[in-house]
DSSP file (Angstrom, degrees, kcal/mol; ACC not computed):
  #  RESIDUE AA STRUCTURE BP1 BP2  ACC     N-H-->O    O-->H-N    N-H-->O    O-->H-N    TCO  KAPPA ALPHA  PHI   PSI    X-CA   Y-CA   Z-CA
    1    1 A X              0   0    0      0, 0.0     2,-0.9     0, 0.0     3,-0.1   0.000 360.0 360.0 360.0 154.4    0.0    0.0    0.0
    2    2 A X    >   -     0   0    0      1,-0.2     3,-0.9     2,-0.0     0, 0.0  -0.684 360.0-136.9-107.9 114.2    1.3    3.2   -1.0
    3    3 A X  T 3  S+     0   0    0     -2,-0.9     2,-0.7     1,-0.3    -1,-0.2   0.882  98.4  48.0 -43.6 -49.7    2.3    5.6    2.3
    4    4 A X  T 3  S+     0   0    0     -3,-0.1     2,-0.4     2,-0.1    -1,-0.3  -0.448  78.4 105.3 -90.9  73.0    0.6    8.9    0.7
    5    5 A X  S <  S-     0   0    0     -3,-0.9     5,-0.0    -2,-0.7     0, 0.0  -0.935  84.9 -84.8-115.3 146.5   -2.5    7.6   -0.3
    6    6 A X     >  -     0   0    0     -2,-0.4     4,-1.0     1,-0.1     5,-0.1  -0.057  11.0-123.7 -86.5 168.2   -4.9    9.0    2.2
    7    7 A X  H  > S+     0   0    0      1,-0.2     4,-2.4     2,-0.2     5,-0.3   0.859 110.7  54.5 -29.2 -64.9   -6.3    8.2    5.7
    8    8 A X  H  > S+     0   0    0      1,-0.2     4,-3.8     2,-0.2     5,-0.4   0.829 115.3  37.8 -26.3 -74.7   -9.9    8.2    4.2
    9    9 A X  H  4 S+     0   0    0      2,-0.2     3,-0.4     1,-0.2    -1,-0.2   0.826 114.6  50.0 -57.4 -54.6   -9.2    5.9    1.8
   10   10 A X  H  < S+     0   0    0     -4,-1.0    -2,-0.2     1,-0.2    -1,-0.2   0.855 128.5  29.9  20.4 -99.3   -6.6    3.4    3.7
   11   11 A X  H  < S-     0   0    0     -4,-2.4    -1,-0.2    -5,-0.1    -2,-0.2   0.504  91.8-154.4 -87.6 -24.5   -9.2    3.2    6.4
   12   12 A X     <  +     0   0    0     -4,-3.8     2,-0.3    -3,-0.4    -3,-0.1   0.818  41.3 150.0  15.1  61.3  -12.8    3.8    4.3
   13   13 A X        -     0   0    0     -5,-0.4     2,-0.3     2,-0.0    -1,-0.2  -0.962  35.8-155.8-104.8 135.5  -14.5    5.1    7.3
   14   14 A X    >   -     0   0    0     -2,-0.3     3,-3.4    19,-0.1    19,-0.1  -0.624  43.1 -86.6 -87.5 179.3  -17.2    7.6    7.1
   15   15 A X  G >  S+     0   0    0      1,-0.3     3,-0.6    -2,-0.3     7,-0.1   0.653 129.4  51.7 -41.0 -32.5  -18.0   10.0   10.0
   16   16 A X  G 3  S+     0   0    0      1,-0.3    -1,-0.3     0, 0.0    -3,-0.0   0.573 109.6  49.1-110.6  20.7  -20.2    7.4   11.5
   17   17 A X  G <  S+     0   0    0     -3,-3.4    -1,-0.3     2,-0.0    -2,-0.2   0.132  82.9 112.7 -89.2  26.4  -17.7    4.9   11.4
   18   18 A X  S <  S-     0   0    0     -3,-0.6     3,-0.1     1,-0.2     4,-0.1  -0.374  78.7 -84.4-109.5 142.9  -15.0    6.8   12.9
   19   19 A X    >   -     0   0    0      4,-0.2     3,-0.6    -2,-0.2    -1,-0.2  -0.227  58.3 -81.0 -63.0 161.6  -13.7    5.7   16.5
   20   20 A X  G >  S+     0   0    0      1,-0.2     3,-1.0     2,-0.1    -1,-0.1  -0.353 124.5  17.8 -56.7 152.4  -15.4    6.9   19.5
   21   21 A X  G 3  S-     0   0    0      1,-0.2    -1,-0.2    -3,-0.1     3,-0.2   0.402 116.7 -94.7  35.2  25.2  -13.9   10.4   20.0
   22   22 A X  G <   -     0   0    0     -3,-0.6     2,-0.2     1,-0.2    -1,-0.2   0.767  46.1-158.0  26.6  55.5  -12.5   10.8   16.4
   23   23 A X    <   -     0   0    0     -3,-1.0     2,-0.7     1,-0.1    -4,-0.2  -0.250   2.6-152.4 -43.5 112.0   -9.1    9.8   16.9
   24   24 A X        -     0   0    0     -3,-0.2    -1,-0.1    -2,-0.2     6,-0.1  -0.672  11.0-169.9 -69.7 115.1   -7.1   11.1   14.2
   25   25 A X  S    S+     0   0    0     -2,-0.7     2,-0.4     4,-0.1    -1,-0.1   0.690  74.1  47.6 -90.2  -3.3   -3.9    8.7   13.6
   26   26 A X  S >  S-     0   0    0      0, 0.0     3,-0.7     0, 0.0     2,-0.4  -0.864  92.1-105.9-130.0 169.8   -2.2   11.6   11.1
   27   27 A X  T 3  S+     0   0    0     -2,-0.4    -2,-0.1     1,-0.3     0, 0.0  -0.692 106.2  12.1 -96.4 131.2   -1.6   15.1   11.5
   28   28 A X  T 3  S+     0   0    0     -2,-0.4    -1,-0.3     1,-0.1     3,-0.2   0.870  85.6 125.1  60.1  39.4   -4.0   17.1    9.4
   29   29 A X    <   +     0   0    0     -3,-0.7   -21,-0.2     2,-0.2    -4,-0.1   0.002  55.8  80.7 -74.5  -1.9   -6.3   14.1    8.6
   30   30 A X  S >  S+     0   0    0      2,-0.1     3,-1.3     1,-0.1    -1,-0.1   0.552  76.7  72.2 -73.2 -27.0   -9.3   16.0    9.9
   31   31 A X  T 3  S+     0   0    0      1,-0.2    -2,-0.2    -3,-0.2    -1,-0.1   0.994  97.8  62.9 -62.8 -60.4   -9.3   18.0    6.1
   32   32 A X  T 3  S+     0   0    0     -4,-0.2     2,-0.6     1,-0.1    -1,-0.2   0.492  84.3  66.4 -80.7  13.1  -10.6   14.5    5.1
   33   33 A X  S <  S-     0   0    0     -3,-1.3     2,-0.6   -19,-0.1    -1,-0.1  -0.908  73.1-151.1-108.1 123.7  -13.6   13.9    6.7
   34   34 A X        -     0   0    0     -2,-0.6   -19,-0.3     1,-0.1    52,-0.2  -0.821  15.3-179.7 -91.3 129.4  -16.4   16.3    5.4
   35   35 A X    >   +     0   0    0     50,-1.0     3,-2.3    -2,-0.6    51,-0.2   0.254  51.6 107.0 -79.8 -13.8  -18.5   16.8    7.9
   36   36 A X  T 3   +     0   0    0     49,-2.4    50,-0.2     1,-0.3    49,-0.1   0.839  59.9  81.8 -52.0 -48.6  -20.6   18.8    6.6
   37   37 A X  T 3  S+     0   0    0     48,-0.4    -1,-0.3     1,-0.1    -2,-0.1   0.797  83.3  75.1 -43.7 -36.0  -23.3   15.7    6.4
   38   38 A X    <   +     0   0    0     -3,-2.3    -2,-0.2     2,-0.0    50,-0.1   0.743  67.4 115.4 -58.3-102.2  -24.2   16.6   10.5
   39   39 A X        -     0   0    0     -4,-0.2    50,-0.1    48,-0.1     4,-0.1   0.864  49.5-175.3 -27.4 154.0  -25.8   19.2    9.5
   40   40 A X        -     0   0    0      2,-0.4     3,-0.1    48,-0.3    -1,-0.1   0.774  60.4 -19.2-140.8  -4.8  -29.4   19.1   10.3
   41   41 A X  S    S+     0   0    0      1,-0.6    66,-2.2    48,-0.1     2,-0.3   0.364 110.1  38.3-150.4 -36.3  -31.7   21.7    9.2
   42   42 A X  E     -A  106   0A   0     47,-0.2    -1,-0.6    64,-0.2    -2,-0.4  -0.881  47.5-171.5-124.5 172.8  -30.0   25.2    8.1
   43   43 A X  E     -A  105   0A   0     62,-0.7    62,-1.7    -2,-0.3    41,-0.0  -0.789  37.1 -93.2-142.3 135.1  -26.8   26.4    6.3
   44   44 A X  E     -A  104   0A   0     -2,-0.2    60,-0.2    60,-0.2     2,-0.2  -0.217  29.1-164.2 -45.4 156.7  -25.4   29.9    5.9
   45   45 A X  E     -A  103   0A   0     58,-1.2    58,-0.7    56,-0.1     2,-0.5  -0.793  13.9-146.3-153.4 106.7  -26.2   31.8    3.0
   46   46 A X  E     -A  102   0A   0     -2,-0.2     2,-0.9    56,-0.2    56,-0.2  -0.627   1.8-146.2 -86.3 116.4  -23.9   34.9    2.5
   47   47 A X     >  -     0   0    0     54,-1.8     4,-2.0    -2,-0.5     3,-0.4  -0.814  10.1-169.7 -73.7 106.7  -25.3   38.5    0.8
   48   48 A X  T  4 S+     0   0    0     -2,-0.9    -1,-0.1     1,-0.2    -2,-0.0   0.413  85.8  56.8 -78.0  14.4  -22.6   39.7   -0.9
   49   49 A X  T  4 S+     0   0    0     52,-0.1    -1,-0.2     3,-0.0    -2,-0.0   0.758 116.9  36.9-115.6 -20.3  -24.3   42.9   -1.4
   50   50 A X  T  4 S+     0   0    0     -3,-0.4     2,-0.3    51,-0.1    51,-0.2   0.643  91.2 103.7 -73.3 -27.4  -24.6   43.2    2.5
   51   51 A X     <  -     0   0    0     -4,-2.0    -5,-0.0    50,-0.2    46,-0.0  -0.479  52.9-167.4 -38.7 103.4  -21.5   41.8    3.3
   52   52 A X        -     0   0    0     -2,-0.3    -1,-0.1    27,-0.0    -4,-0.1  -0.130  39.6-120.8-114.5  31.8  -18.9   44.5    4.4
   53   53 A X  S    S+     0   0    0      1,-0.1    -2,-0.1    25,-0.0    25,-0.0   0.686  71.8 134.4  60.2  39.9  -15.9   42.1    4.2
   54   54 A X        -     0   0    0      1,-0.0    -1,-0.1     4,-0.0    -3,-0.0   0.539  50.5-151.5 -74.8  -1.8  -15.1   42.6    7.8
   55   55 A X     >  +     0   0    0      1,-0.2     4,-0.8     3,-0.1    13,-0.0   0.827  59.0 128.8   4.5  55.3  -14.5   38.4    8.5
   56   56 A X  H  > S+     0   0    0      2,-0.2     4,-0.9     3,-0.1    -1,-0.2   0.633  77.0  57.3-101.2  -0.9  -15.4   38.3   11.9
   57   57 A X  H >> S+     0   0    0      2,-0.1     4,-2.1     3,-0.1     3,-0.7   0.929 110.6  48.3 -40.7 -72.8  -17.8   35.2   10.2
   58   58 A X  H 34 S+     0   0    0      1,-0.3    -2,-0.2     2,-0.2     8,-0.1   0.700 115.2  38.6 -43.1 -37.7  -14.3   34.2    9.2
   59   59 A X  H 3< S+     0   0    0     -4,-0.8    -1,-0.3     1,-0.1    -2,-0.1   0.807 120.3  51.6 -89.1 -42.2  -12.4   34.7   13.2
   60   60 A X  H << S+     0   0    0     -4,-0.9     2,-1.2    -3,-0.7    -2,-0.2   0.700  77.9 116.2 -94.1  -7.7  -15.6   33.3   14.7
   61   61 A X    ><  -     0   0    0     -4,-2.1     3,-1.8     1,-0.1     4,-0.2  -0.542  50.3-157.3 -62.2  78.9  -16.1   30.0   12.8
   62   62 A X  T 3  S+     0   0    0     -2,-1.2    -1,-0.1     1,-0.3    -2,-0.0   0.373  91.7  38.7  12.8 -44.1  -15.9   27.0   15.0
   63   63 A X  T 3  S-     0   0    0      0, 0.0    -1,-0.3     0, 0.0    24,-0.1   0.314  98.8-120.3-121.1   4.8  -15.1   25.1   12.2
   64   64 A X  S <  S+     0   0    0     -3,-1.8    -2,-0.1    22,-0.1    -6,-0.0   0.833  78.0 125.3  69.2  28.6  -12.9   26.9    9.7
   65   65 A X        +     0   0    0     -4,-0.2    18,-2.3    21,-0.1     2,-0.8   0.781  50.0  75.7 -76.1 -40.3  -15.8   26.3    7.3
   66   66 A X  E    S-B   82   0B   0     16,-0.2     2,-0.3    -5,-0.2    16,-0.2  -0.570  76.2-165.4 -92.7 113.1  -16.2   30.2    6.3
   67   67 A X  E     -B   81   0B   0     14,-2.2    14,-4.7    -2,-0.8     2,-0.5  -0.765  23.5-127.3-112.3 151.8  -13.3   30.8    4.0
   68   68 A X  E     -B   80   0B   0     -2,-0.3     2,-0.3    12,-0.2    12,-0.2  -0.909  33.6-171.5-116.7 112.7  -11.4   34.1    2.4
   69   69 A X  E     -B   79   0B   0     10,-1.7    10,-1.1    -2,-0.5     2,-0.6  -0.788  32.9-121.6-141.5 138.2  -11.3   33.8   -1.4
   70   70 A X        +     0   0    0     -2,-0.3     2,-0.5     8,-0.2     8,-0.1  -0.482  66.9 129.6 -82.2  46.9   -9.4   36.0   -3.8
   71   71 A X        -     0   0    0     -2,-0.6     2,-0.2     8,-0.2    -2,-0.2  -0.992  52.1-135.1-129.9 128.6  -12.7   37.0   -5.8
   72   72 A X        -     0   0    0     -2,-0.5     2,-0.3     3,-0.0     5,-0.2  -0.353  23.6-179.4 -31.5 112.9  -13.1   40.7   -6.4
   73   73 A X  B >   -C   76   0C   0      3,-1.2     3,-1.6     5,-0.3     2,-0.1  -0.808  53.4 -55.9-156.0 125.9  -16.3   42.2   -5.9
   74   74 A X  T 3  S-     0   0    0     -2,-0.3    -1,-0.2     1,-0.2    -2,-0.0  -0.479 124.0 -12.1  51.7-135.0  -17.3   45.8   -6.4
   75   75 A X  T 3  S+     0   0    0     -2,-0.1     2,-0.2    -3,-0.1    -1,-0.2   0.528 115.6  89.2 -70.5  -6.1  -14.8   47.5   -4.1
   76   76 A X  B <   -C   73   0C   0     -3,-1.6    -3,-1.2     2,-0.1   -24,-0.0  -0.441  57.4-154.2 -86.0 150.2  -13.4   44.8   -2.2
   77   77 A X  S    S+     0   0    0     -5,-0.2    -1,-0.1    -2,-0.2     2,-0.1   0.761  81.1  31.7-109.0 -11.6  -10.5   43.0   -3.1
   78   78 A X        -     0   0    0     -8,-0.1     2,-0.3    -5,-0.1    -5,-0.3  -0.201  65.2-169.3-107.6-174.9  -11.4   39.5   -1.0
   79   79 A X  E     -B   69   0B   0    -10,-1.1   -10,-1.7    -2,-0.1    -8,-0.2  -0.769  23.6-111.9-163.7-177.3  -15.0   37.8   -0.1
   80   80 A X  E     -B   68   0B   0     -2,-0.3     2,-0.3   -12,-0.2   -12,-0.2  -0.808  27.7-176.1-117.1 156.4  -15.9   35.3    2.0
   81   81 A X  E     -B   67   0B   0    -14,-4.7   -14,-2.2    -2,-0.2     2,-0.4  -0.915  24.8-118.9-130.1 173.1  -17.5   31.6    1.0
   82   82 A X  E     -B   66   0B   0     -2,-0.3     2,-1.4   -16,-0.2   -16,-0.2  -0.902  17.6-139.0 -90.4 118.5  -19.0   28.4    3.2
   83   83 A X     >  -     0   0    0    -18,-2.3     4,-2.8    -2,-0.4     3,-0.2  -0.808  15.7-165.6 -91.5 114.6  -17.3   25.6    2.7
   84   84 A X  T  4 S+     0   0    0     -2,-1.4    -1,-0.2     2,-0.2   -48,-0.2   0.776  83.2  69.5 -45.1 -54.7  -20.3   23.3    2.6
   85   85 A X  T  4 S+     0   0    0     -3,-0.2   -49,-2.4   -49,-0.1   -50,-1.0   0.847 114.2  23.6 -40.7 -42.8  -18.0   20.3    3.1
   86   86 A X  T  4 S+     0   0    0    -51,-0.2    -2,-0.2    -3,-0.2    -1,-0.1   0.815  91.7 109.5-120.0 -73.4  -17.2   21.3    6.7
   87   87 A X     <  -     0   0    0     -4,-2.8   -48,-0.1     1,-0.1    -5,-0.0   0.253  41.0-167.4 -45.4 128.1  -19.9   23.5    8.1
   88   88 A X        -     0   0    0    -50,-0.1   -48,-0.3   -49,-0.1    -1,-0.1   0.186  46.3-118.8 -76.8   0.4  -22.4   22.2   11.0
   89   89 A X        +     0   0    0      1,-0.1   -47,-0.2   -50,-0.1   -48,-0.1   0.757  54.9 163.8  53.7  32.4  -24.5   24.9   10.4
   90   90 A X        -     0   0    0      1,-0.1    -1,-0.1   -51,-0.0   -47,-0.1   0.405  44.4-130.3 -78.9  16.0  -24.0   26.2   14.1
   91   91 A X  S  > S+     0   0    0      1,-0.2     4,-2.4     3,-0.0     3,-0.2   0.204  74.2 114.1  93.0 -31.1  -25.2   29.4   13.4
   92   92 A X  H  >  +     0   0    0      1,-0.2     4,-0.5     2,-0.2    -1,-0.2   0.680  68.1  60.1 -74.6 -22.7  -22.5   31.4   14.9
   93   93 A X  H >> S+     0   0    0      2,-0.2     3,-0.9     1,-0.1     4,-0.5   0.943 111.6  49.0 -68.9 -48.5  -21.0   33.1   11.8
   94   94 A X  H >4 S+     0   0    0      1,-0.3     3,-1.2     2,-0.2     8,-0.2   0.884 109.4  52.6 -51.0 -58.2  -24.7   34.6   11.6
   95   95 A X  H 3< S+     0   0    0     -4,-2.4    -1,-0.3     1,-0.3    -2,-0.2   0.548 110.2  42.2 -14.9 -48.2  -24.8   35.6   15.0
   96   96 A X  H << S+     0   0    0     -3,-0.9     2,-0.5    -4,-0.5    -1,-0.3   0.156  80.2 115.5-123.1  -6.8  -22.0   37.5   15.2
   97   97 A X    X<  -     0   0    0     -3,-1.2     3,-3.0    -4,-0.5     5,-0.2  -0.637  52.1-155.0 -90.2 122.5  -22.3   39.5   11.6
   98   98 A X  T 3  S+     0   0    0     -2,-0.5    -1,-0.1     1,-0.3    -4,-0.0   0.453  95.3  38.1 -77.2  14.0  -22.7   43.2   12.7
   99   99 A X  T 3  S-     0   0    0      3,-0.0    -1,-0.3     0, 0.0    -2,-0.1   0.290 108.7-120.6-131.9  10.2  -24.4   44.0    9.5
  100  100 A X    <   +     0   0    0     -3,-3.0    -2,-0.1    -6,-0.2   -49,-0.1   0.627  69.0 128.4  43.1  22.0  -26.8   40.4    8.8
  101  101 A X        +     0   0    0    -51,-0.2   -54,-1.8   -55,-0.1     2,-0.5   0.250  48.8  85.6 -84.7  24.0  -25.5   39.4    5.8
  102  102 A X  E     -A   46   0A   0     -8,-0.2     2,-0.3   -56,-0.2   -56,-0.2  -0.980  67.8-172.3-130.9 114.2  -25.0   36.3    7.1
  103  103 A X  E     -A   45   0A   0    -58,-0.7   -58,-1.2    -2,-0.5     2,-0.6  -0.722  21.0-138.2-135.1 144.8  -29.1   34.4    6.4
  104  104 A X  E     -A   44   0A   0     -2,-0.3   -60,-0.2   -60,-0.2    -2,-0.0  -0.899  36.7-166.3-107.3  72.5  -29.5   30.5    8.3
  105  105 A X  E     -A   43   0A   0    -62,-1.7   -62,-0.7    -2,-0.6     2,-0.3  -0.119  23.9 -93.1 -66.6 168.2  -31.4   28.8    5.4
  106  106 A X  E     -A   42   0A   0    -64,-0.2     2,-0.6     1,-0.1   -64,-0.2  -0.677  45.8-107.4 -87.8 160.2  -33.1   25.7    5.3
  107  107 A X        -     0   0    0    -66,-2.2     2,-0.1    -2,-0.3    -1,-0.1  -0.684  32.9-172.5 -70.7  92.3  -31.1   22.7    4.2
  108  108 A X        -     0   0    0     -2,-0.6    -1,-0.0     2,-0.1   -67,-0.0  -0.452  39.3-106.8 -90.2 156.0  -31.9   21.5    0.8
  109  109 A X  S    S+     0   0    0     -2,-0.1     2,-0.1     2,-0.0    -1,-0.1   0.751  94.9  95.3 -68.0 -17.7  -30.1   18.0   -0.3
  110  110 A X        -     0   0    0      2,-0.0     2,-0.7     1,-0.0    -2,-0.1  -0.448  64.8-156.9 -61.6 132.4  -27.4   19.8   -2.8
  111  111 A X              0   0    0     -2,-0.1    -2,-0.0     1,-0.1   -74,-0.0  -0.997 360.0 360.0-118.0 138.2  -24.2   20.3   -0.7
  112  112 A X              0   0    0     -2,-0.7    -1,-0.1   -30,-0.0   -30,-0.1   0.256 360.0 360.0-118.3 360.0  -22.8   23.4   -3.1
């Protein structure tokens, strides 16, 4: 078996086969489990036309799910996205956005 081929595969556990407390045997082997599937009824949904690029979504995100992307818009030279992949949809990015651009939708079956 080939030493960089990854945990996931190696081991072909998903999330709810994963040891009780979701020992990680490599460093930075957490990137390969999307998690995202916990979710259980809403998702962020980001206004980029309310959005005032301040990323304190980005500083308060529990799960490093709200990400800083090099796309230009209007006057800003950054945005933010949700990584879908990762987010648990705990709400907190929303919480915490001094302007609301930050919307708790319901959960459709598309992970985008």
């Amino acid at each position: 078996m080939n030493q960089k081929e990854s945990l996931s595969k190696r081991m072909k556990l998903s999330w709810k086969e994963m040891p009780f407390a979701g020992i990680m045997f490599e460093p930075g082997s957490s990137v390969e489990y999307k998690t995202g599937d916990w979710r259980i009824e809403k998702k962020p949904q980001i206004d980029g036309e309310k959005c005032i690029r301040c990323f304190i979504c980005w500083i308060f995100c529990p799960d490093v799910s709200i990400k800083r992307v090099p796309k230009p818009y209007k006057k800003h030279t950054e945005s933010v996205e949700v990584d879908y992949y990762h987010c648990k949809g705990c709400g907190i990015c929303a919480a915490e956005c001094p302007v609301d651009a930050i919307e708790m939708v319901e959960e459709s079956k598309d992970v985008s």
